[in-house]
Backbone bond lengths (Angstrom), bond angles and torsions (degrees), N, CA, C in turn:
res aa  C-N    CA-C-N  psi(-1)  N-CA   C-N-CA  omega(-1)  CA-C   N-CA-C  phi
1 X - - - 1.472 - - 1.527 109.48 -
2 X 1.389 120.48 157.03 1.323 134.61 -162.91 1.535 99.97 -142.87
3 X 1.468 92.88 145.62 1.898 102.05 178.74 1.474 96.37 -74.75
4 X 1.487 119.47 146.60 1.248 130.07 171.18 1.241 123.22 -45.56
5 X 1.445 108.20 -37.06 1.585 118.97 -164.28 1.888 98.03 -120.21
6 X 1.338 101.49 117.84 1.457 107.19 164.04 1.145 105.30 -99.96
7 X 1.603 113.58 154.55 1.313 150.54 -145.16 1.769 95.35 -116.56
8 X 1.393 107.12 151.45 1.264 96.21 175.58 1.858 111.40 -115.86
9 X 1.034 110.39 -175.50 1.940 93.86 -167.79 0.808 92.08 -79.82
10 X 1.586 154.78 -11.30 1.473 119.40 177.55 1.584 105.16 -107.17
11 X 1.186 116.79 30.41 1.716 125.97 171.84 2.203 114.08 -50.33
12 X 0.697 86.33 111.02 1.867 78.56 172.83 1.476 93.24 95.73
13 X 1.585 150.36 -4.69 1.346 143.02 -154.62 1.557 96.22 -94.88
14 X 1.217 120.57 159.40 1.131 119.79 -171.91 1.761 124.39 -141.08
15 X 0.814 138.84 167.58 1.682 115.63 -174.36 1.455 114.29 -98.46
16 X 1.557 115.51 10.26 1.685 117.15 166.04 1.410 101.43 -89.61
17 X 1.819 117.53 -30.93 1.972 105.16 159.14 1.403 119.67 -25.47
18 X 1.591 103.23 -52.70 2.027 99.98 -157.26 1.377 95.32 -49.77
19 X 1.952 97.57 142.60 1.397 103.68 152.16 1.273 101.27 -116.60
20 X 1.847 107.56 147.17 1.558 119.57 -170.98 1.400 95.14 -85.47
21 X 0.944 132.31 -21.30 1.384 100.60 -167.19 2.047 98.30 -121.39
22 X 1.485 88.00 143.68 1.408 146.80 56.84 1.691 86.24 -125.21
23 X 0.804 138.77 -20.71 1.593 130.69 -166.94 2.019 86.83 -169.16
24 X 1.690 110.67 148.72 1.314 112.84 -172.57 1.929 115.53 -61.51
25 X 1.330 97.96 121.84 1.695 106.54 179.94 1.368 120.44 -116.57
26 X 0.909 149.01 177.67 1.913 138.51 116.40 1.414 111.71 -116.19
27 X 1.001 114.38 131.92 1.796 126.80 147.52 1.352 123.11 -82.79
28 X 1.594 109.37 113.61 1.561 102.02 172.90 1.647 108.75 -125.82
29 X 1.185 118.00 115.29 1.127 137.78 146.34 1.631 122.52 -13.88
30 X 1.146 146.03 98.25 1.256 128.12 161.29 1.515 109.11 82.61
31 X 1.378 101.18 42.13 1.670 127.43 -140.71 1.983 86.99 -73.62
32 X 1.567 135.92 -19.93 1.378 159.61 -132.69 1.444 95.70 -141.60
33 X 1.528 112.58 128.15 1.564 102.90 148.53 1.717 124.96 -70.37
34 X 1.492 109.10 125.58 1.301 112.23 -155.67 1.936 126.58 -29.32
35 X 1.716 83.73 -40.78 1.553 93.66 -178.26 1.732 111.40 -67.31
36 X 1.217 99.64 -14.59 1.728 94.61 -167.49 1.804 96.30 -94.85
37 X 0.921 119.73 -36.64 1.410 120.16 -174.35 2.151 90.19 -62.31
38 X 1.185 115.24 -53.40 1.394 137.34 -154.71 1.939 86.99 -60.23
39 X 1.369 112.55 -33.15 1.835 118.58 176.47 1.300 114.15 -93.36
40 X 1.357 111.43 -28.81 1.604 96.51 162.53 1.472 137.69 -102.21
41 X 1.296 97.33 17.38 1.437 124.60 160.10 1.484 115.72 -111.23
42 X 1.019 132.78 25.53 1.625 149.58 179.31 1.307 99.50 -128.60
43 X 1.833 112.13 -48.25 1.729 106.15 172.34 1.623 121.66 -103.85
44 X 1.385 106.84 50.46 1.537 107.26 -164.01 1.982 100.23 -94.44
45 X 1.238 106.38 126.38 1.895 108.14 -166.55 1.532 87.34 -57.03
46 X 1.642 112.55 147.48 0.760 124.14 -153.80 2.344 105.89 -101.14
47 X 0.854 135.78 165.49 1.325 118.50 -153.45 1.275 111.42 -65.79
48 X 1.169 117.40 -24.98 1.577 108.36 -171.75 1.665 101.78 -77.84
49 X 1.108 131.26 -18.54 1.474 130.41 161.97 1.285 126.25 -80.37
50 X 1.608 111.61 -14.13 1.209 102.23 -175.24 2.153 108.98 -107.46
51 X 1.921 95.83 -8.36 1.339 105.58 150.73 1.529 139.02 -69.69
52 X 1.369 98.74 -26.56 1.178 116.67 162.02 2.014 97.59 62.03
53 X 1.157 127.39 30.15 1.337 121.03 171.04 1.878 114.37 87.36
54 X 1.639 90.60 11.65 1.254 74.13 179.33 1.735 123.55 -110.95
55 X 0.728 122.03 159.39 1.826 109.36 -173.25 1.082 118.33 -57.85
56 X 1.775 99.07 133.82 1.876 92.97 176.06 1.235 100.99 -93.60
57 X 1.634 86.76 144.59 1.466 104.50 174.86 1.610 102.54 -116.90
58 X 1.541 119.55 160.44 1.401 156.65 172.79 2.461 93.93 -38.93
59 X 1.715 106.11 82.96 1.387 91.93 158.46 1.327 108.68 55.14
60 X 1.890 99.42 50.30 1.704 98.43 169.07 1.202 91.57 -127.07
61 X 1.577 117.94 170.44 1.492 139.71 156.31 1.277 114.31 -77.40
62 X 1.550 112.63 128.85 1.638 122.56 168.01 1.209 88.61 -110.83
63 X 1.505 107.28 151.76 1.641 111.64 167.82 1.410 96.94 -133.42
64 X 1.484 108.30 141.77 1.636 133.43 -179.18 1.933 104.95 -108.68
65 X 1.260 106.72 91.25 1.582 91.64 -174.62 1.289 124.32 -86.76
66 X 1.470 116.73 -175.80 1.567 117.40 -157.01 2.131 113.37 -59.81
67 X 1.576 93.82 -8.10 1.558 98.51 -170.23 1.475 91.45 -93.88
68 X 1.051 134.39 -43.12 1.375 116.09 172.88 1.557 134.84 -65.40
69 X 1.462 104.12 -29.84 1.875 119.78 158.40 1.408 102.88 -41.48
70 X 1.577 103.90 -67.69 1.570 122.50 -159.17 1.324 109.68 -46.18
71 X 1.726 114.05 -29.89 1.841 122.02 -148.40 1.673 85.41 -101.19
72 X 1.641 122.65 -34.80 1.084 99.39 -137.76 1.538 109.65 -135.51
73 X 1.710 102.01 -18.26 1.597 103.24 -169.51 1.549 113.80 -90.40
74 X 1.308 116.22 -151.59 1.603 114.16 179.01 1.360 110.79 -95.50
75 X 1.313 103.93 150.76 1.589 134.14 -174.71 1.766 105.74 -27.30
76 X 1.497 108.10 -44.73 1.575 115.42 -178.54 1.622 116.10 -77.64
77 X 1.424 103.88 -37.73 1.119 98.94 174.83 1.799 123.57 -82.18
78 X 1.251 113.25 -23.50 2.011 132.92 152.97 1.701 98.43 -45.33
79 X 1.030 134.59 -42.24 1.518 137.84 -167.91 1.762 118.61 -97.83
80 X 1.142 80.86 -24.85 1.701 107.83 175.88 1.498 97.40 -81.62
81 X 1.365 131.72 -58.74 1.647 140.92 -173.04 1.528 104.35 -57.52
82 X 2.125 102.39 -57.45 1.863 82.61 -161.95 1.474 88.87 -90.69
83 X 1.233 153.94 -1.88 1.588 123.02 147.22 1.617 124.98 -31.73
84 X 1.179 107.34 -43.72 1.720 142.38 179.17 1.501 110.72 -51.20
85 X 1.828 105.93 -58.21 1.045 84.07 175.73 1.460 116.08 -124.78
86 X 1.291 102.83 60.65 1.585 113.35 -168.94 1.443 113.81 -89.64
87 X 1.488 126.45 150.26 1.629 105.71 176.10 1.050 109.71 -55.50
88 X 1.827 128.05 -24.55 1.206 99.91 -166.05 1.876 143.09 -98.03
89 X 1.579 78.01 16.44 1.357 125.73 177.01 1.904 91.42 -76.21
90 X 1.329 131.55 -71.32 1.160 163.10 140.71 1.201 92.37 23.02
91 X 1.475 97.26 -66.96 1.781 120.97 -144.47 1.801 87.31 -81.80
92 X 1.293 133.13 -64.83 1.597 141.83 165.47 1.506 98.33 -23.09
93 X 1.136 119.53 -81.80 1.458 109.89 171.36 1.553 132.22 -22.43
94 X 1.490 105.36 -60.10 1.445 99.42 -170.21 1.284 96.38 -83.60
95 X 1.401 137.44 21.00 2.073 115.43 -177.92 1.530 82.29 -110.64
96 X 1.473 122.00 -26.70 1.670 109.13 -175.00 1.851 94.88 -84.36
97 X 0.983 117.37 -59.23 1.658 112.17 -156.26 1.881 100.88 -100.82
98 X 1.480 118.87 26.03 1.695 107.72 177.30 1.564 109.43 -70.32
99 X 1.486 121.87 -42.01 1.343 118.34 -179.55 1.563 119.16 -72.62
100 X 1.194 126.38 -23.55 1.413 148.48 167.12 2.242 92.19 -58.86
101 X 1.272 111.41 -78.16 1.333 111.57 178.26 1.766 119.59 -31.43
102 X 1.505 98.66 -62.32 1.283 104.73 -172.95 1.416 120.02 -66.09
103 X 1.477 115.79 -7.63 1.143 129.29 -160.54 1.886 82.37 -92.94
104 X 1.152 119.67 -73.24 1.392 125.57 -154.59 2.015 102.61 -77.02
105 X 1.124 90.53 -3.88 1.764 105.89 166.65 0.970 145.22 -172.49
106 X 1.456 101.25 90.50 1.628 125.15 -156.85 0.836 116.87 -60.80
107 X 1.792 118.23 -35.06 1.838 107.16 -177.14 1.211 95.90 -119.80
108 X 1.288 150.06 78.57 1.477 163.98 15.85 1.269 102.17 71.04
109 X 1.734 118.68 -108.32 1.227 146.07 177.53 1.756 86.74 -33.74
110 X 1.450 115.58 -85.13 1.437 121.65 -150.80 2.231 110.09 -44.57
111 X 1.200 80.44 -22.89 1.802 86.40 -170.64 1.473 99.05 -85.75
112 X 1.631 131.51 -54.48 1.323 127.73 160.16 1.725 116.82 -27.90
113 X 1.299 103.46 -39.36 1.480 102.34 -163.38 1.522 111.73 76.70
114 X 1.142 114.07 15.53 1.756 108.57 171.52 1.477 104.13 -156.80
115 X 1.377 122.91 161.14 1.488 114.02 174.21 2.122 106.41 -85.00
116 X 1.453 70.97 -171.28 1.861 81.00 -178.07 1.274 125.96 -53.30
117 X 1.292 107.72 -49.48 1.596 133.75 -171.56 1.401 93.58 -61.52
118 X 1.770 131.94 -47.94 1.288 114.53 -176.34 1.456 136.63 -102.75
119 X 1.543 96.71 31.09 1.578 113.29 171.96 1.571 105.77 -81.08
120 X 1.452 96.60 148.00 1.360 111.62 -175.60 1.823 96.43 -100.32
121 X 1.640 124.02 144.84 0.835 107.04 122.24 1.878 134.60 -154.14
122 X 1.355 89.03 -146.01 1.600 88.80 -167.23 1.726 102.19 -131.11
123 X 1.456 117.29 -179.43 1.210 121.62 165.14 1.612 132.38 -97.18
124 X 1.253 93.72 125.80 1.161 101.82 -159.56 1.908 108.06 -63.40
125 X 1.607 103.99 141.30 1.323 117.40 -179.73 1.943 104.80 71.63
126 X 0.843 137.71 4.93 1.542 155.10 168.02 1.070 124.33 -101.84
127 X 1.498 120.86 -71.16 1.758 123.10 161.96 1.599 117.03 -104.00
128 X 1.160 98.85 -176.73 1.433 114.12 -170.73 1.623 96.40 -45.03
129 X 1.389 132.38 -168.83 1.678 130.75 175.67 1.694 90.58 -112.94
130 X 1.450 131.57 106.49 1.383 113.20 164.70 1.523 114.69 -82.42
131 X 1.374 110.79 -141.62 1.575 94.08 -174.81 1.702 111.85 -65.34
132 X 1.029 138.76 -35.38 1.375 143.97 177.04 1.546 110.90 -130.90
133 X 1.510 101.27 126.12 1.732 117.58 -173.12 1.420 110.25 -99.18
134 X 1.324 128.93 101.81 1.500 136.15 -171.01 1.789 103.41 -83.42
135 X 1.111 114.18 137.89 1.464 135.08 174.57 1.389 114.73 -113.48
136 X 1.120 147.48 149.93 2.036 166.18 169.39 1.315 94.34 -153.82
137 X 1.603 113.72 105.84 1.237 130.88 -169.48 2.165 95.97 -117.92
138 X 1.086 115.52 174.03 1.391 123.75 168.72 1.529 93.09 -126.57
139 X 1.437 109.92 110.85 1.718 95.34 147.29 1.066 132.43 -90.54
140 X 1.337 126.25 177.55 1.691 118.47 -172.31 1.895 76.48 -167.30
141 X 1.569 82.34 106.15 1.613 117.67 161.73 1.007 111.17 -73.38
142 X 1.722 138.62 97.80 1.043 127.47 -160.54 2.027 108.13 -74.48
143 X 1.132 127.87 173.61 1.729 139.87 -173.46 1.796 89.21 -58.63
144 X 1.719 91.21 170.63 1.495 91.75 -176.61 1.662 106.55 -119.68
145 X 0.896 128.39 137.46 1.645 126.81 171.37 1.531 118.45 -117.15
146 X 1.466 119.87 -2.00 0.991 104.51 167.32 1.963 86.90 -158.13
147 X 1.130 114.56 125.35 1.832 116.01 -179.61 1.002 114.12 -59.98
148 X 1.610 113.49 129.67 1.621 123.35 -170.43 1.567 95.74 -163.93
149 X 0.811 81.64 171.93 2.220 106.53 -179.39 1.752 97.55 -76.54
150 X 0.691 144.84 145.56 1.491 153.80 154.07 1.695 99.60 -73.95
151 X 1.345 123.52 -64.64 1.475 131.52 -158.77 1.789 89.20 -139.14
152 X 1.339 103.98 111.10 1.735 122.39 151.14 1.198 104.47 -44.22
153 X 1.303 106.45 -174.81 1.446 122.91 173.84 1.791 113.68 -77.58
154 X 0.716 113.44 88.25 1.396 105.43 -174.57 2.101 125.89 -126.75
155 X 0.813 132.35 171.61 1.203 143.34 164.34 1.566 123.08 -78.58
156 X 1.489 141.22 172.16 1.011 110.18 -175.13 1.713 93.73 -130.89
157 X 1.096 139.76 -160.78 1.649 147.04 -170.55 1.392 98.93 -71.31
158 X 1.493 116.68 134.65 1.339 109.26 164.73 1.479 124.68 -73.26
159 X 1.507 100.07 0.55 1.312 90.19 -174.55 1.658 117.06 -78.26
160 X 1.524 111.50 -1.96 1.677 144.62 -163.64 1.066 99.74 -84.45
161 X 1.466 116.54 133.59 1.301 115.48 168.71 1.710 107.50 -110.72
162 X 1.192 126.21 -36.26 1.493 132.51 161.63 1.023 107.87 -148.12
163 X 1.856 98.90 171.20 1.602 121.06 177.77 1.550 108.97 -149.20
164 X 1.146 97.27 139.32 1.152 115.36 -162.64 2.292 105.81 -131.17
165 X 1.477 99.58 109.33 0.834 97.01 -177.00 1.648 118.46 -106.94
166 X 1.410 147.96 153.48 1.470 150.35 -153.60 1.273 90.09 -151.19
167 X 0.990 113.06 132.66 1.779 116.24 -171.37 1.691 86.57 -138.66
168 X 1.791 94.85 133.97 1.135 126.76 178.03 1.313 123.07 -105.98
169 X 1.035 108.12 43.76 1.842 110.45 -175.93 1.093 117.91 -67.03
170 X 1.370 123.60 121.37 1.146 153.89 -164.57 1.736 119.09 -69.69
171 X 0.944 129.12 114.11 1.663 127.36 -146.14 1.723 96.98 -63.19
172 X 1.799 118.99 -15.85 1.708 93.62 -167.75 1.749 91.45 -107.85
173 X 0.438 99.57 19.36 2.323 111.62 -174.85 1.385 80.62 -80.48
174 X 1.670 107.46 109.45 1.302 130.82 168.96 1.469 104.08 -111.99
175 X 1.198 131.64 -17.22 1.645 120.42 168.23 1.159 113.70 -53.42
176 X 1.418 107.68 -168.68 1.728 118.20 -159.77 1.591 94.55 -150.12
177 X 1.277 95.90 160.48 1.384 127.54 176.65 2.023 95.00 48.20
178 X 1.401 97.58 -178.22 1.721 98.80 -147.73 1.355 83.11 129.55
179 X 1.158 156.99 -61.85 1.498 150.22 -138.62 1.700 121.15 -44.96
180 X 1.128 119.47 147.05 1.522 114.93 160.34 1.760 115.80 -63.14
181 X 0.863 107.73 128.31 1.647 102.98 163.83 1.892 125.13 -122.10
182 X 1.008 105.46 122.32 1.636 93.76 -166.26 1.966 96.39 -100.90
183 X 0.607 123.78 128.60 1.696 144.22 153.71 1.105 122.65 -73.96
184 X 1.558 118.30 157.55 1.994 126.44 145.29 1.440 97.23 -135.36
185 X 1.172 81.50 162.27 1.548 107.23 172.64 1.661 100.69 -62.54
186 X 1.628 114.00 152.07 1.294 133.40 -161.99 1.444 78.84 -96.17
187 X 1.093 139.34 -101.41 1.712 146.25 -179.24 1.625 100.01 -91.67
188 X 1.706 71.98 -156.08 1.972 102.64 -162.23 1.878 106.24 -61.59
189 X 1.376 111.43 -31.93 1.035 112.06 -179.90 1.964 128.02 -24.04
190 X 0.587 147.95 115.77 1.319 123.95 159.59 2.126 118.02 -139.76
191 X 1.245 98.58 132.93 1.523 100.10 -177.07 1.461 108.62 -146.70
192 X 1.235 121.06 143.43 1.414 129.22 -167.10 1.786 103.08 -123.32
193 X 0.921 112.88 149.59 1.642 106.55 178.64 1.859 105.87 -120.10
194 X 1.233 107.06 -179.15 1.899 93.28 -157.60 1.383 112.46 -69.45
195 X 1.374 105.86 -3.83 2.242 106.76 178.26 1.491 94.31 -103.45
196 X 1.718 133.24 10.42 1.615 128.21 164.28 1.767 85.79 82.26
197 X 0.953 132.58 61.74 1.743 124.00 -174.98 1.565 83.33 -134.53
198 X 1.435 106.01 159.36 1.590 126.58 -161.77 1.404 106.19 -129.48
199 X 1.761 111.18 127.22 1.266 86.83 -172.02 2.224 109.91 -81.65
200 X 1.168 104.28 161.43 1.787 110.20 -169.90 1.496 116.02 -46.36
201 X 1.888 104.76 -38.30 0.965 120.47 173.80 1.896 126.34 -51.86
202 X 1.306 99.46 -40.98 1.377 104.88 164.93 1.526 137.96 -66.23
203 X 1.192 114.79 -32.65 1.749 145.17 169.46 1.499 111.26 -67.02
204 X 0.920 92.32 144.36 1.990 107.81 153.95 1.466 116.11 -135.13
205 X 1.837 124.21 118.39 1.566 118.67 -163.37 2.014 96.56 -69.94
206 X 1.253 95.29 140.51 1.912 99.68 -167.36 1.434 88.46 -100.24
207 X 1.925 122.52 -35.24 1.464 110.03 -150.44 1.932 102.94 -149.53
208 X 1.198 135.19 118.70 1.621 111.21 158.29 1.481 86.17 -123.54
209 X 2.155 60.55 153.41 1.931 88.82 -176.63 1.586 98.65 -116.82
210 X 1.142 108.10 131.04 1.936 105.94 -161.99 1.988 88.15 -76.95
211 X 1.735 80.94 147.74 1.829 77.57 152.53 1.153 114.45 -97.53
212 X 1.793 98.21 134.91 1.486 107.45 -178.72 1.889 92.04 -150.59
213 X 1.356 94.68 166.34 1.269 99.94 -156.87 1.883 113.78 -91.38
214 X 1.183 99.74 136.84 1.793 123.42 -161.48 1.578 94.65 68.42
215 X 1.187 126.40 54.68 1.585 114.46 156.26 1.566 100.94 -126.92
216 X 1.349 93.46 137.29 1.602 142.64 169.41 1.257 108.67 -46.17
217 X 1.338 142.96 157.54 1.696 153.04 97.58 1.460 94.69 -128.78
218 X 1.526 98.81 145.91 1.153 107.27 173.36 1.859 89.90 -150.58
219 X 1.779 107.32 153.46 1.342 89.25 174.32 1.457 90.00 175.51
220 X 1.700 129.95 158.64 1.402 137.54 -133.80 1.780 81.42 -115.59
221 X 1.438 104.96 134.41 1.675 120.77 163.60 1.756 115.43 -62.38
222 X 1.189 102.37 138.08 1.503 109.15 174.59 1.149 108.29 -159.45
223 X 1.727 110.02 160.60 1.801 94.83 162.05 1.505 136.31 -33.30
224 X 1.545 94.62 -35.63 1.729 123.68 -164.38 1.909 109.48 -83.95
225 X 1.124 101.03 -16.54 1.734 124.56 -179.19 2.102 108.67 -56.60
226 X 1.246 113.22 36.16 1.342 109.58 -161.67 1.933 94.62 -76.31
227 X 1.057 79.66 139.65 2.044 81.49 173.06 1.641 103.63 -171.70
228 X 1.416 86.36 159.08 1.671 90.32 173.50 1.458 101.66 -173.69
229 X 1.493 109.23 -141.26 1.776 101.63 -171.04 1.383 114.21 178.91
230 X 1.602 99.55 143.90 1.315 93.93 -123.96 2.074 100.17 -93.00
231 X 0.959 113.69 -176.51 1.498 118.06 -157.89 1.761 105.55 -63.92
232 X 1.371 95.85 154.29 1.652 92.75 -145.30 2.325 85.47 -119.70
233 X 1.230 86.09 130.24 1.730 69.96 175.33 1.315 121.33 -103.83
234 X 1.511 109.70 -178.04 1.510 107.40 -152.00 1.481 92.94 -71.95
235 X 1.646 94.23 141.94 2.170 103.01 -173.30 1.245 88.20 -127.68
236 X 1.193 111.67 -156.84 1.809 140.51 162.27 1.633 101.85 -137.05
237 X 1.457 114.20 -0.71 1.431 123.83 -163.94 1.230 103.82 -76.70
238 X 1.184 144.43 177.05 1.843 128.93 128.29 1.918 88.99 -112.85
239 X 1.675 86.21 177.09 1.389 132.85 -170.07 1.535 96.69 -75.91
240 X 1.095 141.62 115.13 1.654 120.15 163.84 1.401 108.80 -141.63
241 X 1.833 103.40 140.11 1.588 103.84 -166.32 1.539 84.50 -171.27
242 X 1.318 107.89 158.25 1.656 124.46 -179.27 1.708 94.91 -104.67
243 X 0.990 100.52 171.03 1.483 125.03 -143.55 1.125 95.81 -157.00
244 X 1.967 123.72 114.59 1.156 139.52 161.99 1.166 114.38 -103.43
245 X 1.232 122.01 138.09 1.671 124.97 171.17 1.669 123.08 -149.21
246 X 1.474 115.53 165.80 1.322 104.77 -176.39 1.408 107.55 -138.31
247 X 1.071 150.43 85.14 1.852 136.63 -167.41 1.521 96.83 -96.30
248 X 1.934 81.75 169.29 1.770 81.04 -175.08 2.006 73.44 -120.88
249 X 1.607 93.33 176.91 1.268 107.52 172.39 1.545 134.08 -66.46
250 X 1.734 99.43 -4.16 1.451 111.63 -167.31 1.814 89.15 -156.52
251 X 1.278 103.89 152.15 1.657 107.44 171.12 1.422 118.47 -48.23
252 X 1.468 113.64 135.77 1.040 129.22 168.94 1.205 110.35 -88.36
253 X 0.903 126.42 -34.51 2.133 125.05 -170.91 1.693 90.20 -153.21
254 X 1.064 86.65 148.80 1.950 116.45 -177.39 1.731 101.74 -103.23
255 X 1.150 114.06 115.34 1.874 121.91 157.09 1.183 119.46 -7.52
256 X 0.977 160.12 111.90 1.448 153.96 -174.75 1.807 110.34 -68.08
257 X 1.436 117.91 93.95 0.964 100.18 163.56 1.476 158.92 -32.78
């Protein structure tokens, strides 16, 4: 049996959580009530569905998005998705992270022509795009055959307003590293290359958050948003974690020159 009402991972989070540095985040621990994380990791589509036919490659990310959950997975995880990308998921977001937003993008609101609170939205790749298109993706980090970074140090789309990662680590995943790592820039320097990736030399790592299983990061895109993760060794395992996101139809924040 299951409580009627599921909770969403940032349920109970609060805005004295954020930590500012290296750029505004939260980590939550046990981000799932145990039993529900414990069912959607009992009903998680299994890889060849969540590859969907496409080649594995060497310690990459596949992403399964919220239209394929919605069409195809189990009942918990369909309820688990449009919670995910519900306005009122939306709405949770902007009362914990609205001053964090407005802070890192002031003319945001003014370019929308409306504030936060009165954006509509929808799911992204499913309905129409309203003002902001919400995504609940499954990744599946594919196994490793030779140790490498999955994701450099990099930035993410301006068209992004956050990401929110849920890491599903798998109780016999004896490899190492996989971790989030958040960075800043060392000085004034700053340079982006055409996938928004940073070279190492410029950065200093401020924070890693290990992957471990039902743990949280969640945290708002900016120029200053540097993260990546850190070298993953050779497994038979993959990487697996859901993936929250929000884009707008047009950039939200510009590259920092």
């Amino acid at each position: 049996m299951h409580s009627s009402v599921m909770r969403s991972i940032l349920h109970g989070v609060t805005p004295d959580r954020i930590d500012p540095d290296p750029f505004p985040h939260v980590v939550v621990d046990d981000a799932l009530d145990p039993a529900l994380y414990r069912e959607l990791e009992a009903s998680m589509p299994p890889a060849e569905t969540l590859l969907a036919g496409r080649t594995l490659e060497n310690n990459t990310p596949y992403h399964y998005s919220a239209g394929h959950i919605l069409a195809e997975a189990s009942p918990r995880w369909r309820e688990f998705t449009r919670l995910h990308t519900s306005h009122v998921f939306f709405a949770e977001i902007v009362a914990l992270f609205g001053g964090t937003i407005r802070a890192l993008h002031p003319e945001l609101e003014a370019r929308a022509g409306k504030r936060l609170e009165e954006m509509k939205s929808s799911i992204r790749f499913v309905e129409p795009f309203a003002d902001v298109a919400l995504d609940c993706q499954i990744a599946y980090g594919s196994p490793v055959t030779r140790a490498t970074r999955c994701h450099r140090v990099h930035v993410d789309r301006p068209v992004a307003l956050y990401a929110g990662l849920l890491y599903f680590r798998r109780g016999d995943d004896d490899s190492s590293g996989g971790d989030l790592e958040l960075y800043r820039f060392r000085g004034n320097a700053r340079a982006y290359d055409e996938g928004r990736c940073v070279d190492d030399a410029l950065v200093e790592r401020v924070k890693t958050i290990p992957y471990a299983a039902n743990r949280l990061a969640f945290f708002i895109h900016s120029p200053q948003s540097l993260h990546g993760v850190s070298v993953r060794s050779v497994t038979p395992h993959p990487r697996m974690h859901v993936n929250f996101l929000a884009e707008f139809p047009e950039n939200a924040w510009e590259l920092a020159a």
